[in-house]
N, C-alpha and C positions, 0 to 999 in steps of 0.2 A: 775688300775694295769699297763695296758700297753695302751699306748697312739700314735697311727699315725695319722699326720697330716699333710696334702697337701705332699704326698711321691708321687715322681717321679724317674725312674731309669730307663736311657736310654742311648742304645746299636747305639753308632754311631748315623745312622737317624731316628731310631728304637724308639718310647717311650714303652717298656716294662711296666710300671706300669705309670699310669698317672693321678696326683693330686687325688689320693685315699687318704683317712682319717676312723680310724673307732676305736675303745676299746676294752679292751676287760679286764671286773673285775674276782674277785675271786669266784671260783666255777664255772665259765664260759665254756664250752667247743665251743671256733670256730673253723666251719668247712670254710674251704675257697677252692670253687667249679668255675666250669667253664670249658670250652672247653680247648682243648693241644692250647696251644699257648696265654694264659687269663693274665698270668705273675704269676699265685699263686706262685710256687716254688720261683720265683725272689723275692716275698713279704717275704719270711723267709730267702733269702739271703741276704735280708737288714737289718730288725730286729738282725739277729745275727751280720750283720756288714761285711757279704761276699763281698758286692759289693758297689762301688758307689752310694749315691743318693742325691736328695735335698729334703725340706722338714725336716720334725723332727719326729724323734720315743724317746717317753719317756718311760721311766720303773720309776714305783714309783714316777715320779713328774723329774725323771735325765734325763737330754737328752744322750741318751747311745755314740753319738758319744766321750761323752765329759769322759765317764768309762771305765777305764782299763779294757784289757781283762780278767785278774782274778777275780777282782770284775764282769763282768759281768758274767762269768762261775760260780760263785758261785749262781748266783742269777736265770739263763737261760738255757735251757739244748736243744741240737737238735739233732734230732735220723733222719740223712739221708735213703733215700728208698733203696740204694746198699752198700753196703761195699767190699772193695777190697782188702783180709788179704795176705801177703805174711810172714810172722813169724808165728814159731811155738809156740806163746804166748798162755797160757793154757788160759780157761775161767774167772777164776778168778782172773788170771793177765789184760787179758782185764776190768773185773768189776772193777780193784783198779785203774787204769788210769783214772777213773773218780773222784777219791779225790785229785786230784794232784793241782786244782784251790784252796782246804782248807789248801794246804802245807806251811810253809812261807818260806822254802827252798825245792829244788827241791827234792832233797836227803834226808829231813830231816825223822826220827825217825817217823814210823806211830798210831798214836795216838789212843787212844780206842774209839773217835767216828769216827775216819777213818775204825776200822773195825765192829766198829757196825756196821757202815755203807755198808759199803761189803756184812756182814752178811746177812743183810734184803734185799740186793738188790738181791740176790742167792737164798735165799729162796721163796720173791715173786715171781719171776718168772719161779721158779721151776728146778732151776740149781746146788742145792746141790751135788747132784752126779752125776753132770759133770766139777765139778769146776776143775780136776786136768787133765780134756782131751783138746788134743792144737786145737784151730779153726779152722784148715786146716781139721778135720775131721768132723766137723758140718753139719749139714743141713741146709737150707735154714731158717727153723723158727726156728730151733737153736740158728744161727748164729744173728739172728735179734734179737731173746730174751738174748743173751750175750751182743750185743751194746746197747739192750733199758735198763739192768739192769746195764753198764756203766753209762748210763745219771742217772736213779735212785741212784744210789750211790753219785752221783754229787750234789744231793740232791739242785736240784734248784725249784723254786716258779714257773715258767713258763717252758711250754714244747712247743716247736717247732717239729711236726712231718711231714716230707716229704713221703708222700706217704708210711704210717709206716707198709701195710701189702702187699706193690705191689708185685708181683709173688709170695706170699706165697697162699699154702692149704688154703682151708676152715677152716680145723680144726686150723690151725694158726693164721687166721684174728682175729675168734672168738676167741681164747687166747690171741692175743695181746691187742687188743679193751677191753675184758676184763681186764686185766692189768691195763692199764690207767686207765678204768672207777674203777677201785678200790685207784688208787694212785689219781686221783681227790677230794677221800673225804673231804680227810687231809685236813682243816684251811689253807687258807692263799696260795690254789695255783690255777692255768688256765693253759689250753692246748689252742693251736693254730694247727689245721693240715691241709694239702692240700690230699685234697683227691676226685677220680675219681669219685667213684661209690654212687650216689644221695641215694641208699639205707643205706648204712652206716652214711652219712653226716645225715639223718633224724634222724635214731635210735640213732644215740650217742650225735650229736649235739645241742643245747642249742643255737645258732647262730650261722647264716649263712653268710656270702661274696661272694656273685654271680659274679663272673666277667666276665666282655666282653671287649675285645681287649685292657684289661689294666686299664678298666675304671668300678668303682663297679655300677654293673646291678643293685642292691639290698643289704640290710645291717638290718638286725634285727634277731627277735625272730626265730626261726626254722619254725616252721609252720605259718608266715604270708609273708618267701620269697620263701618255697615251695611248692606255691600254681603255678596250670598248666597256669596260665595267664603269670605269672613273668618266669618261666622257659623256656616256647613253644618261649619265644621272643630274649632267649638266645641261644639256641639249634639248634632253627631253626627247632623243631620236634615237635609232640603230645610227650610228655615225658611221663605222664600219663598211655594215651593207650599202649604204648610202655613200661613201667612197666606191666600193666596190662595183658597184652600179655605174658609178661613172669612168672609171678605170675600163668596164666593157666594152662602150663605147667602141674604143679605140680596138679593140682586140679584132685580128684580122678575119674575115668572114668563111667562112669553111660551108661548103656546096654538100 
């Protein structure tokens, strides 16, 4: 489905991401983990086409530098970690912004799978009855669940998620994460996400991208790159115990 090969993307003297390659099929969910500063987020700024690189990323066999942006948006969706709303656009003005790559004029007439499509993306995520309030009054896992049922409307094969639950609630990691893991099911798509926390990357991930200073530490199955050998060498910690320690916490107190 999606294909990187020998990607580099470098900042001045800087090689942010350097001669990584890796896949990723349908039904796939990868997590792509590593230290602040590994280049993950830079790895989705390529793939969507944010930034300079060399190197080739295919989609479907296309080398996307060579796909219009519409054609790509039809096929690709990315849910950034912040949004910065300054209009009073209601929620489901924001959710129809995402059919606008199915338009074949900007303006034109919106079509009944344009709001089928609306439809289901407001109801899975649980936005029906807030579709007519403006984003300036949202919450934080509001506001996130209006921009991730924009991409769901966009109705693409591939998702690109940047840090898709950072500063939200608990009660909102677990909604969002759920979300995807249910828009996964569907025939014919993959998630790609960058994300901090090795608990999450375990529980929902299907494969892992370990990276170190650019360069993939590690690249397969979930559980044969998150074993504490592969990890303590990235971290530079017992990551393990250091799980485990915090897993205590919770353990019930005995007299």
């Amino acid at each position: 489905m999606l294909q990187v090969e020998h990607l580099r993307v470098q900042y001045g003297a800087l090689a942010a991401v350097n001669d990584l390659s890796f896949s990723v099929s349908e039904g796939q969910w990868l997590m792509i983990v590593g230290p602040n500063g590994a280049g993950k987020s830079t790895i989705l700024n390529a793939i969507s086409q944010g930034v300079p690189y060399t190197g080739t990323i295919r989609y479907e066999g296309e080398d996307l530098k060579k796909t219009d942006a519409a054609t790509r948006a039809r096929r690709i969706g990315m849910l950034s970690q912040n949004h910065y709303v300054g209009y009073a656009f209601s929620v489901e003005e924001v959710v129809r912004l995402g059919r606008y790559a199915h338009r074949s004029r900007l303006f034109s007439v919106h079509k009944e799978e344009d709001e089928a499509a609306v439809e289901e993306a407001l109801e899975c995520t649980g936005l029906k009855d807030l579709r007519r309030q403006s984003v300036l009054t949202l919450s934080g896992g509001e506001l996130q669940r209006t921009f991730l049922a924009q991409v769901f409307a966009q109705s693409p094969q591939l998702l690109l998620l940047d840090e898709p639950t950072n500063h939200l609630d608990l009660v909102y990691q677990k909604q969002i994460f759920a979300l995807i893991s249910e828009w996964l099911k569907t025939p014919g798509r993959a998630v790609v996400s960058v994300v901090h926390d090795l608990s999450l990357a375990r529980a929902y991930g299907t494969q892992i991208l370990l990276l170190h200073h650019g360069k993939p530490a590690a690249f397969g199955d979930t559980r044969d790159v998150m074993r504490p050998e592969v990890l303590n060498a990235v971290y530079d910690m017992d990551v393990a115990a250091w799980m485990r320690s915090m897993l205590s916490q919770w353990q019930p107190e005995t007299e």
